[in-house]
C-alpha positions, 0 to 999 in steps of 0.5 A: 597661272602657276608656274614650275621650274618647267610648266606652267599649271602642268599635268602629266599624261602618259608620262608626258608633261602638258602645261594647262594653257590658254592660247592668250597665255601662250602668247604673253609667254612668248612675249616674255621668251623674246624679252629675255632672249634665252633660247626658249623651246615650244613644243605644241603636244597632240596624240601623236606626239604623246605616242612618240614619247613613249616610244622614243626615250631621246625624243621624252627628254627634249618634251620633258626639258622643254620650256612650254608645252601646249595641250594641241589636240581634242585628243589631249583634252579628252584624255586628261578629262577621263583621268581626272585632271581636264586641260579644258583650253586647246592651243593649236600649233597651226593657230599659234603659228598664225597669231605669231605671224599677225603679232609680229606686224604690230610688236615687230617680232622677226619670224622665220620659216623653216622645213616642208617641201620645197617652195611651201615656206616660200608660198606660206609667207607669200600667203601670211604677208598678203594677209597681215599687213606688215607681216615680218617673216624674215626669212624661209627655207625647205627642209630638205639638207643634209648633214653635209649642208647643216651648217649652211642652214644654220648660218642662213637662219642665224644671219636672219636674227629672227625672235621666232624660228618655226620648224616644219621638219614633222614630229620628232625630227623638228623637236630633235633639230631644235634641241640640237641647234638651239644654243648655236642658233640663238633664237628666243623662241623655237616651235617645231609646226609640224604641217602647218606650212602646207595649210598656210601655204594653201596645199593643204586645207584645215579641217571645217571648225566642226570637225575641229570642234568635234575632234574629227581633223585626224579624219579629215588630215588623213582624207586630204593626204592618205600617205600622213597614215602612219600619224594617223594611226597613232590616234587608235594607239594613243586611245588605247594607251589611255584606257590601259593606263593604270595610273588615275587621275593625271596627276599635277606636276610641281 
C-alpha cells in the first residue's frame, strides 16, 4: 500500500481525497493508530459525504487533513471507476465499527460509544457485549448536549481513556466535533459512524447483502426511515455532479 503524508494510495474525487483501502488494511492501520497514541481522525466517505465537501468549505478542510479516509459506499466505487481511477474494495463505517468492537475482546482495545438518540448507545453495546464475548465497550453516551454541558462530555469520555472513540453525532456534525476536541480528548483513533448505533442497536436494520451488493441500501435507509431524505437525496446530487464533472480520470493524490 503506498502511503502519502496524508492517504494511503488516495485518489481524489470531486476535489475530495478517498484512500484506496481494503477493510483488512483499514484495520492494520488502526492497530498502528493505537500503538502510537497520537490522535489520528477516520473519516468512512460515502456520497453524501462527498456532496457535503462540496458544500461546506470548513467540513472539506477536516476531510482533507484527515489521517484516513475509506471508500464507504457503491456510490464511491461506481464514481471512481467511471473516471478512470476504480477504488474497487468498500470499507463500510457501520462493518469497521463492528470489526473494532470484535477486535477489541481479543487486543483489548477500549471503545467508546458516543451520540444518537437517547438510550441507542446504551442498547448497541448491550447488543455488541452479548455478541462479542469480552467485547471492551468502555463507555456510552446520547448525543444530545449542549455548548453549555461540552465540557461535561468531553471529561466523562476522557475519564473512560478509551483507544477508540466512535461519534454518531451524523455528517458533518460528528466530523467537526471530532476535529474540535480531538487533541483535548486524546483519544488514538476517532471515527465519526454516522447511523450505525441504530443498526446495532436493533432500531434500525441494514439492508439485505443483495441490495448492499447492488448499491441499493439508500433505497432501503430511506424506506426504513423516511425523515433521513434529505441524505437520501443527496445520491441524485452526487450522481449528477459526477457525470458534469470535467476533470477525467480521478486523478492520484502524491
Amino acid at each position: 500500500m503506498t502511503q502519502t503524508p496524508l492517504g494511503h494510495n488516495p485518489v481524489t474525487l470531486l476535489g475530495m481525497r478517498v484512500d484506496r483501502v481494503t477493510m483488512d488494511e483499514s484495520l492494520a492501520l488502526v492497530e498502528s493508530y493505537i500503538a502510537e497514541r497520537k490522535p489520528r481522525h477516520i473519516l468512512t466517505a460515502d456520497a453524501s459525504m462527498v456532496v457535503t465537501a462540496k458544500e461546506d468549505a470548513d467540513f472539506a478542510a477536516i476531510a482533507a487533513n484527515a489521517d484516513l479516509v475509506t471508500p464507504d459506499g457503491a456510490g464511491i466505487l461506481w464514481a471512481t471507476k467511471r473516471q478512470g481511477n476504480p477504488v474497487t474494495a468498500k470499507v463500510s463505517g457501520v462493518v469497521l465499527a463492528e470489526r473494532l468492537v470484535a477486535l477489541s475482546a481479543v487486543k483489548g482495545w477500549r471503545v467508546f460509544f458516543f451520540g444518537a438518540a437517547p438510550g441507542v448507545a446504551e442498547e448497541a453495546r448491550a447488543r455488541m457485549l452479548a455478541k462479542y464475548e469480552g467485547a471492551n465497550i468502555v463507555g456510552h453516551r446520547d448525543g444530545f448536549f449542549s455548548a453549555d454541558n461540552e465540557a461535561e462530555v468531553l471529561n466523562e469520555i476522557r475519564a473512560a481513556k478509551p483507544d477508540i472513540l466512535l461519534v454518531a453525532l451524523g455528517i458533518p456534525k460528528q466530523e467537526k466535533f471530532i476535529h474540535k476536541h480531538k487533541a483535548a480528548l486524546e483519544v488514538p483513533v476517532l471515527i465519526g459512524v454516522g447511523g450505525t448505533f441504530d443498526v446495532m442497536s436493533g432500531t434500525v436494520r441494514r439492508a439485505p447483502i443483495w441490495m448492499q451488493n447492488a448499491g441499493l441500501e439508500w433505497l432501503h435507509r430511506l424506506a426504513a426511515n423516511p425523515k433521513k431524505i434529505s441524505k437520501v437525496a443527496m445520491l441524485p446530487q452526487f450522481v449528477r455532479m459526477v457525470i458534469m464533472e470535467k476533470r477525467s480520470p480521478a486523478s492520484p493524490v502524491g
